[in-house]
N, C-alpha and C positions, 0 to 999 in steps of 0.2 A: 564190047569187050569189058572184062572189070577189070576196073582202076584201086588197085589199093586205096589211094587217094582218096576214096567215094568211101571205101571201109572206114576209115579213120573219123570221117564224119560224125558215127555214130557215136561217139565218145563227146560229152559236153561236160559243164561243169554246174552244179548247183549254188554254187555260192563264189561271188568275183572276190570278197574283199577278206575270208580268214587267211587266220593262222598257218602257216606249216609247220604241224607236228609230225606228219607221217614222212616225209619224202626228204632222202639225204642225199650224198653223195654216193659214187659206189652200188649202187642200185641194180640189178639185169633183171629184166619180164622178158621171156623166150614166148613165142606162140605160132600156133599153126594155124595159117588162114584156109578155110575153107569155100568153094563156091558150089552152087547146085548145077552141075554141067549135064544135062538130057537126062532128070530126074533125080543123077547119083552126087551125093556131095562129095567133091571129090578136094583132097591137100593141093593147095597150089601154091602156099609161097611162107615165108617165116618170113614171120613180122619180132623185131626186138624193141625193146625200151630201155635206156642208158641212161644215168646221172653221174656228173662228174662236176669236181670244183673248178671255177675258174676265178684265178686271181688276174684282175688288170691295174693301172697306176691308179687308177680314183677307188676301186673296190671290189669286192669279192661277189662273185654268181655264180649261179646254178646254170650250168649246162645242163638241157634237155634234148635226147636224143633218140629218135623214133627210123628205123629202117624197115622196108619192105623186100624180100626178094624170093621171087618164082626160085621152087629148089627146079634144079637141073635137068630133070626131064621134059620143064615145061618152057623153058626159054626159046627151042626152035617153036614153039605154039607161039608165045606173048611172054618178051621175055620183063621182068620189072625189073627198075635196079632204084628205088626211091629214098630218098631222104627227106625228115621233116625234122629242125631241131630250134631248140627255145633257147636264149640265155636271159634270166629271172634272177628277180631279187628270193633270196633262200627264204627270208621269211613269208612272205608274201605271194611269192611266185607272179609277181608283176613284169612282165615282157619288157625287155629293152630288143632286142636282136631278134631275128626273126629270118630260118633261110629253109627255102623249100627247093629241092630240087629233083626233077621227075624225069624218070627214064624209063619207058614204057612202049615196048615196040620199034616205030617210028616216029613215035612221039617226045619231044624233048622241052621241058620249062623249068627255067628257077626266079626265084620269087623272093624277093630279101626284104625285111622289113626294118627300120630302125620309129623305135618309138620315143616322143614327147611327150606324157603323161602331164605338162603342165601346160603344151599351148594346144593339149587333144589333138594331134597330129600325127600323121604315120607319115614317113620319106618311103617308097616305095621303087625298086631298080629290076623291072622286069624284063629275062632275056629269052630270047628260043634260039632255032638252030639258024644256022647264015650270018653269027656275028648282030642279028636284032637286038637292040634294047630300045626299052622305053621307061625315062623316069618320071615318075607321078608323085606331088602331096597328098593324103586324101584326111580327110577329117573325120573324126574318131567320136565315140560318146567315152563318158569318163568309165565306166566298165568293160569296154571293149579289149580282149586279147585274142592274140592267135590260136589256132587250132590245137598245138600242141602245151603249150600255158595253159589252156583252157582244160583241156584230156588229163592233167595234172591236178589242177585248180579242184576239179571233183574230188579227190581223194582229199582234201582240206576241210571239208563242211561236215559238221558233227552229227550226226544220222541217228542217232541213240534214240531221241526223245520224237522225232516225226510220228505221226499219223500215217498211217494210207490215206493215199490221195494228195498230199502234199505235193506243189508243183512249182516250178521256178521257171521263168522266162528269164532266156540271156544272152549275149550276142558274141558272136564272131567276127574278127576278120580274115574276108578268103575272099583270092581273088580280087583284090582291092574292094571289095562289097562286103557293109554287115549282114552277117547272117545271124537271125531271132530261131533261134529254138527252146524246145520246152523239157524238161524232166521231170516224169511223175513219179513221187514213191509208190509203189506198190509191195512193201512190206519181207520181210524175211523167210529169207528162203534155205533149205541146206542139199547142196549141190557135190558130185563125185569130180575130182578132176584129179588129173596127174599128179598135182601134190598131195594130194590126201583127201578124204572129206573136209568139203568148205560150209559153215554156216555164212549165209552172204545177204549182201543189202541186194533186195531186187530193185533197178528201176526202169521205168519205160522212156523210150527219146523219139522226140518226134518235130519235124520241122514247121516251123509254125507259117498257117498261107501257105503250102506246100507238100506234096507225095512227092518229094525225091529222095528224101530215107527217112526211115523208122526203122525203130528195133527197141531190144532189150539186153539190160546189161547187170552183170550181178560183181558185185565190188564185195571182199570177205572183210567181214562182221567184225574186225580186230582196230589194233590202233593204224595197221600199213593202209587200210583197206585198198587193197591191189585190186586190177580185175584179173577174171579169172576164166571170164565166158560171157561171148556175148553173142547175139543172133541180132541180122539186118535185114530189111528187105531196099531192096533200089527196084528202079522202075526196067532194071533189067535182069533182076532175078535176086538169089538170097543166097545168104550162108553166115557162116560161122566163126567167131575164133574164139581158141581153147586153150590155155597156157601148159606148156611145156616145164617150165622150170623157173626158181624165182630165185636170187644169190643178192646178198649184199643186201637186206632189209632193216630198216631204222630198227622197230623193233623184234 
């Protein structure tokens, strides 16, 4: 069965330690996920992206905020109801908070992270269904962000002056394990999508030691650089997502 989850993958980030100039508060990216079901790509579920401010007593963050969910015909099939959401320092987009929570079928997980960035350490409170948890430390390299910090983190790296071929190794954590993947530029490209024609940064992802996902992704050519289309393969088929609509952009 596809896991949104698996989709999301394909999103990394080329640079751990810029700037944020593009990404605010107030932010929406709408998209329609697609999977190739007995040849035909067929709509299976709206994927959205949120940013919002969050003040607490020590200081101010960036909530990040990624949903999945099968539109309505396809719920009696495989229904999703997923959430993956970040809280980051606004300049930096450095992870403090981290909660993942999957609803997929019969299947049920959530995944919380609280990060140390000074003793390189994650706290980890993983729970499933029947009242389960299990809490874990696990130990971090000094670049390491979650999945969705990370999905962010890409739209920070200044793309202007690269080469083709230009490539970046960098790591995740998921599922209490670093994941190493790689991002190659492969140069500029000008793409049709729902908001208009996009000139866009193409680039290729690929999991390094590993065929559990690749693809390609094209982020637009401005200062948001949003994505705006991307193509996957997983080791149980491929598809698509294609943004719908974009509201609340820096600039």
């Amino acid at each position: 069965m596809l896991r949104i989850s698996i989709l999301l993958v394909c999103f990394f980030s080329l640079s751990l330690n810029a700037q944020n100039n593009a990404i605010g508060p107030g932010e929406k990216l709408t998209y329609t996920a697609s999977y190739n079901m007995s040849g035909i790509l067929t709509d299976l579920a709206q994927v959205t992206m949120e940013t919002s401010a969050v003040k607490t007593s020590k200081t101010s963050l960036l909530r990040l905020k990624c949903t999945a969910t099968t539109y309505s015909k396809w719920d009696s099939f495989f229904k999703i109801r997923d959430l993956y959401e970040s809280y980051v320092s606004p300049k930096t987009l450095t992870p403090y908070l981290y909660n993942r929570d999957i609803n997929e079928g019969s299947y049920y997980k959530n995944m919380k992270y609280t990060f140390s960035h000074k003793t390189k350490t994650v706290k980890t409170i993983q729970k499933k269904k029947r009242n389960w948890v299990e809490k874990k430390t696990v130990s971090i390299g000094s670049g390491t962000k979650d999945i969705i910090s990370t999905l962010y983190s890409l739209r920070t790296f200044d793309m202007t002056n690269l080469t083709k071929g230009t490539s970046k190794i960098f790591t995740i954590l998921f599922d209490r394990e670093e994941v190493k993947g790689k991002v190659t530029y492969l140069g500029k490209d000008t793409i049709s999508t729902a908001i208009g024609n996009k000139v866009c940064y193409k680039l290729a992802i690929e999991a390094v030691n590993s065929n559990t996902v690749n693809g390609t992704l094209w982020l637009t050519a401005d200062e948001n650089k949003i994505p705006v289309y991307g193509k996957f393969k997983i080791p149980v088929g491929n598809g698509e997502l294609k943004i719908k609509s974009a509201t609340g952009l820096r600039h």
